[in-house]
C-alpha positions as CSV (number, residue, x, y, z in Angstrom):
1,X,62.9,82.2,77.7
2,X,64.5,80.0,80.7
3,X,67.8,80.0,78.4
4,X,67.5,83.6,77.7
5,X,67.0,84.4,81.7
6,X,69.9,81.7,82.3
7,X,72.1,83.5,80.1
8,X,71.4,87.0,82.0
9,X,72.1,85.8,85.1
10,X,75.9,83.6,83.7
11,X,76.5,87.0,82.7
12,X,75.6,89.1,85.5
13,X,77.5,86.8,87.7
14,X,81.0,87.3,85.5
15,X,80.1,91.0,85.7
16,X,80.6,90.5,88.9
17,X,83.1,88.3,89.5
18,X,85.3,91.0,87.5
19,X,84.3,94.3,89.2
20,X,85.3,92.7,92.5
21,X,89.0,91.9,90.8
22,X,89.0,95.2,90.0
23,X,88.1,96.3,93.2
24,X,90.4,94.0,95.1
25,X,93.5,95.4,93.0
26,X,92.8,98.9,93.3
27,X,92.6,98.7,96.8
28,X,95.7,96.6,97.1
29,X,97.3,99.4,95.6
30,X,96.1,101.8,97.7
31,X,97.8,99.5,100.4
32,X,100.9,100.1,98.7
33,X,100.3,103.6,98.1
């Protein structure tokens, strides 16, 4: 279970980590824009 919750949480935080690269490069192009 501690592994399971572990795993969950690795993953959430890469979830994140991505969304805000996303979010960072759209609104870099809306700089350009």
């Amino acid at each position: 279970m501690m592994t399971f919750t572990f795993s969950t949480r690795a993953i959430e935080a890469t979830y994140e980590k991505e969304v805000l690269k996303l979010l960072e490069e759209i609104a870099l192009k809306d700089d350009v824009l």
